[in-house]
C-alpha positions as CSV (number, residue, x, y, z in Angstrom):
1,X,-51.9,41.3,61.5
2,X,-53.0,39.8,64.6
3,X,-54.8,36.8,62.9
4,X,-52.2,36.2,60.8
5,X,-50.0,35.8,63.8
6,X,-51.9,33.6,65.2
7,X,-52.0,31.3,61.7
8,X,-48.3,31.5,62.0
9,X,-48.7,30.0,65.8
10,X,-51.2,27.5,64.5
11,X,-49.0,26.3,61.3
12,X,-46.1,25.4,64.2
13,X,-48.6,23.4,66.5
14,X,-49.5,21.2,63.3
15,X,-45.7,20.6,63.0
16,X,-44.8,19.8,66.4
17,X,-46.9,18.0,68.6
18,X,-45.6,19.0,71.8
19,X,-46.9,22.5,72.4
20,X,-50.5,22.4,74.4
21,X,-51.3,25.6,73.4
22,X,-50.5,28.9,71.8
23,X,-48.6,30.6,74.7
24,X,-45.8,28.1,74.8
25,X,-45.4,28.3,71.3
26,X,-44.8,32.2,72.2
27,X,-41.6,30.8,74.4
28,X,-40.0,29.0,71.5
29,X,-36.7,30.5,70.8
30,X,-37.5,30.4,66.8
31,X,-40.4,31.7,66.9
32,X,-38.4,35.1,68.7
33,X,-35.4,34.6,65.9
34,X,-37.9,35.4,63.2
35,X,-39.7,38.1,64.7
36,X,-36.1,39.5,65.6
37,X,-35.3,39.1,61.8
38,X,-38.4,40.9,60.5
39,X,-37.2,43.9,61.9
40,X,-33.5,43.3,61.6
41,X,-33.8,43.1,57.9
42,X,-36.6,45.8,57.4
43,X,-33.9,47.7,58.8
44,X,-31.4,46.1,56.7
45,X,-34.0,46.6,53.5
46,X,-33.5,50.6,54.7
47,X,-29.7,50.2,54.7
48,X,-29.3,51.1,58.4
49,X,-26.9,48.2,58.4
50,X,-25.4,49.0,61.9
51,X,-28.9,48.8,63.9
52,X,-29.5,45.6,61.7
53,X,-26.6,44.1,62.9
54,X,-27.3,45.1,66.1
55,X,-30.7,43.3,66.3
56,X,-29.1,40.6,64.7
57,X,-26.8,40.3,67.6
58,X,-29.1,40.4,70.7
59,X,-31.1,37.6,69.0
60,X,-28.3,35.8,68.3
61,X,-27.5,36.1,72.0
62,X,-31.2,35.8,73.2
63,X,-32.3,32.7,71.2
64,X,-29.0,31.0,69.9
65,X,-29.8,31.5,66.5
66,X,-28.4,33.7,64.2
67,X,-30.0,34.8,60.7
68,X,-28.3,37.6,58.2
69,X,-30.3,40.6,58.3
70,X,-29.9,40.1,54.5
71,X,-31.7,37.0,54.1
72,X,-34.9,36.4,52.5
73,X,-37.4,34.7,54.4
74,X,-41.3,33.8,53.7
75,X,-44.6,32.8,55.8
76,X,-44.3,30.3,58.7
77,X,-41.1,29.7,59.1
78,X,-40.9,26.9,61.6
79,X,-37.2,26.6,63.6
80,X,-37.2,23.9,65.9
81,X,-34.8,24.5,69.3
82,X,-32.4,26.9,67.3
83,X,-28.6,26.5,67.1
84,X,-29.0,27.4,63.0
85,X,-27.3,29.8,61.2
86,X,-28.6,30.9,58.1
87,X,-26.5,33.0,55.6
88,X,-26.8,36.8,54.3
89,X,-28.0,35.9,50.8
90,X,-29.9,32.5,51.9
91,X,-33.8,33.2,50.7
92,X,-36.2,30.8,52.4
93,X,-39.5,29.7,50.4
94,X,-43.1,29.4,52.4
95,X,-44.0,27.1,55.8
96,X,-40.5,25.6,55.9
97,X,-39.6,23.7,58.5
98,X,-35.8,23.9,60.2
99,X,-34.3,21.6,63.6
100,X,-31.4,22.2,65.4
101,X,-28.1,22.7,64.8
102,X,-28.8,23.5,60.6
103,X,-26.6,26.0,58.7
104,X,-28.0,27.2,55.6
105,X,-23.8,28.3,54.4
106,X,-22.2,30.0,51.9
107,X,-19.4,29.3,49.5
108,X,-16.8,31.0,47.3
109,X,-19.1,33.5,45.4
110,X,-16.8,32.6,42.6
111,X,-17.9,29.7,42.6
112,X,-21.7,30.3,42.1
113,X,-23.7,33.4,40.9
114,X,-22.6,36.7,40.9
115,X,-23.5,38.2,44.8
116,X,-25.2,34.7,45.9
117,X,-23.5,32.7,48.1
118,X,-26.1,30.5,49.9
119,X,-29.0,28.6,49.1
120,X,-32.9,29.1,48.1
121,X,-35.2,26.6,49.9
122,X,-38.7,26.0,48.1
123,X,-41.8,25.8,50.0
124,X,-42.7,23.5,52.6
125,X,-38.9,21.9,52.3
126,X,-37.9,20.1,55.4
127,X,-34.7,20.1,56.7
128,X,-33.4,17.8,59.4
129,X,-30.7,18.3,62.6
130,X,-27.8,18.6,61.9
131,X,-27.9,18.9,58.1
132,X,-25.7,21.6,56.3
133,X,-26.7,23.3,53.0
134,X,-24.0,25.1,51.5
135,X,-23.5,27.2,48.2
136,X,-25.9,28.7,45.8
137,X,-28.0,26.1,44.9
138,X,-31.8,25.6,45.1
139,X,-33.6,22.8,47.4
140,X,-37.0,22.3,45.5
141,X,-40.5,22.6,47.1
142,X,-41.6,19.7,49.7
143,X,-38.1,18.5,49.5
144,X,-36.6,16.3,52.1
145,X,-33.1,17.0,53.7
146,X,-32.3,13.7,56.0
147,X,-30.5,14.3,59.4
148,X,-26.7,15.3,59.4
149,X,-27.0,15.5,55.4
150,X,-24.5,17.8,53.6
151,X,-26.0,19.1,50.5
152,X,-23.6,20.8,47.9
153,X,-25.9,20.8,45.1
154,X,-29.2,21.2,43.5
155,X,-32.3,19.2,44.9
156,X,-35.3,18.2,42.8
157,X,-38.9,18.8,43.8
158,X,-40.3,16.2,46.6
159,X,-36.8,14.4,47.3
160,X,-35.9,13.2,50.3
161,X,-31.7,13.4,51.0
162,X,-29.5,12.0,53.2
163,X,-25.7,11.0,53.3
164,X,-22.3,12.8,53.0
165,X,-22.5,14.0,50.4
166,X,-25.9,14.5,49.9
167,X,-27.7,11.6,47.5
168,X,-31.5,11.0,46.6
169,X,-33.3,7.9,48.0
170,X,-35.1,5.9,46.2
171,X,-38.6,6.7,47.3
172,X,-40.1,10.4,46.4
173,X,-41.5,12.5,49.2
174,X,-44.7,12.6,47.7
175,X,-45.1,8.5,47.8
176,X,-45.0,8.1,51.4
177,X,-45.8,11.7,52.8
178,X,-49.2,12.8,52.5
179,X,-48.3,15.2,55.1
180,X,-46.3,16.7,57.7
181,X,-42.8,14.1,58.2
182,X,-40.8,14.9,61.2
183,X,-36.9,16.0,61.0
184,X,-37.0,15.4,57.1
185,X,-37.3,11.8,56.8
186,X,-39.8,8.8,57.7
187,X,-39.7,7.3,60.8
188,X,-40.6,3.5,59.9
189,X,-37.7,1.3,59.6
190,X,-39.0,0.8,55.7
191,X,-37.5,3.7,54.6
192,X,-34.8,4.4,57.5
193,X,-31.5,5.2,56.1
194,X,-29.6,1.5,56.4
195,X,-32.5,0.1,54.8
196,X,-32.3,2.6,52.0
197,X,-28.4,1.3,51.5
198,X,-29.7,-1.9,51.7
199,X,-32.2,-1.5,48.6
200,X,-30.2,0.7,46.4
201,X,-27.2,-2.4,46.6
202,X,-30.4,-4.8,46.0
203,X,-31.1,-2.4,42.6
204,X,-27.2,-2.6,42.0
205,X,-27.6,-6.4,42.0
206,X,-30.5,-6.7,40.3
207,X,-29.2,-4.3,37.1
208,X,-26.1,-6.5,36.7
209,X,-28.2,-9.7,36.8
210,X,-30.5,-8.1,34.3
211,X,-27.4,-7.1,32.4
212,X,-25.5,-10.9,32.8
213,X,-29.0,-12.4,31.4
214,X,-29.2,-10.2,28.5
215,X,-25.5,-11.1,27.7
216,X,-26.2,-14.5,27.8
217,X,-29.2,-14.6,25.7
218,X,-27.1,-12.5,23.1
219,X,-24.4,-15.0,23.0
220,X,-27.4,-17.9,22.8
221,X,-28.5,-16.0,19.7
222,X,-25.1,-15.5,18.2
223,X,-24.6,-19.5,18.8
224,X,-27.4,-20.7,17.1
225,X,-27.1,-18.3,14.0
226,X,-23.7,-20.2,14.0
227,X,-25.2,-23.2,14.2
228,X,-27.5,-22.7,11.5
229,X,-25.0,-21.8,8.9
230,X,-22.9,-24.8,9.8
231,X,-25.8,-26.7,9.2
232,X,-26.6,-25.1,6.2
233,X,-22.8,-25.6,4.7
234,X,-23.1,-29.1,5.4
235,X,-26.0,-29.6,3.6
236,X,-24.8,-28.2,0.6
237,X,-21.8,-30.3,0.2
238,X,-23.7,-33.3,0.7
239,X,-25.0,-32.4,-2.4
């Protein structure tokens, strides 16, 4: 138990470079939420609800973070400065990385499956400040959720998100991120989120010049098939 505690402490000092050593890692209020939320939902697992909740309170008060006795979560999870909420039936993959202010939300359980209201994340997904993921719907492992993102539905293996509502860019996690990317996205102004706008109106252009050209050589064709029947009649009544 006690070395795989101290993996856990070691998995969030290679995702944040700021910590010198293990004992400050101790005072970071995520690492506290999820050790208050093993208990809370072993507790919750034994249907002692009301001492669930309770837990679930005093670490809500103690760290600023509050996470549903009911929700399912794996190894390492990493959440950076707190201010999340993450939802009773939210289940949360392996060495997942969460920043401030996230809320992993529920919807309508009409509206989704039966008894599931919030989200599954996939292993080593990345989720930026601010971002909201809401409903039943699955973010895919090493997945990319951008800053301030709201994300309503599903998310593909290694894709990086960003916008209101939620929309793929055009470069796949696993092109530009051999490893560990900070708050979800990349940090060189190649793949910043105006720049991203920028190319996907350059693809928009380029498709409808593709398109015009095509036209164009069409209408070529069709004008010198004409033109080689007229010549063709002519010809015959010359003779």
């Amino acid at each position: 138990m006690l070395s795989g505690f101290s993996a856990y402490l070691d998995s969030i000092k290679a995702r944040d470079p700021a910590p010198r050593s293990r004992w400050e890692i101790l005072l970071y209020p995520g690492v506290w939420a999820v050790g208050y939320h093993r208990l809370a939902h072993w507790l919750y697992e034994g249907k002692l609800y009301f001492l669930a909740r309770v837990v679930n309170h005093w670490s809500r008060f103690f760290t600023a973070i509050d996470i549903h006795p009911g929700a399912k979560i794996g190894r390492n999870l990493f959440i950076d400065h707190g201010f999340t909420v993450i939802g009773e039936t939210a289940e949360i993959g392996n060495d997942v990385t969460i920043y401030q202010n996230v809320t992993l939300g529920g919807t309508n359980p009409t509206n989704g499956v039966a008894g599931k209201r919030h989200p599954t994340i996939g292993d080593g997904v990345i989720i930026g400040s601010g971002a909201q993921v809401l409903g039943p719907i699955r973010v895919g492992a090493r997945a990319r959720i951008g800053a301030n993102a709201v994300v309503t539905k599903e998310v593909p293996e290694g894709a990086t998100m960003t916008g209101i509502p939620a929309r793929s860019t055009l470069v796949e996690a696993e092109h530009y991120a051999k490893g560990f990317v900070p708050y979800g996205t990349p940090c060189s102004e190649l793949h910043d989120p105006q720049t991203q706008k920028l190319e996907l109106l350059q693809c928009e252009v380029d498709r409808l010049r593709q398109r015009i050209a095509e036209l164009a050589a069409e209408r070529d064709r069709e004008g010198a098939a004409d033109g080689s029947v007229s010549i063709d009649k002519k010809r015959r009544t010359r003779a």
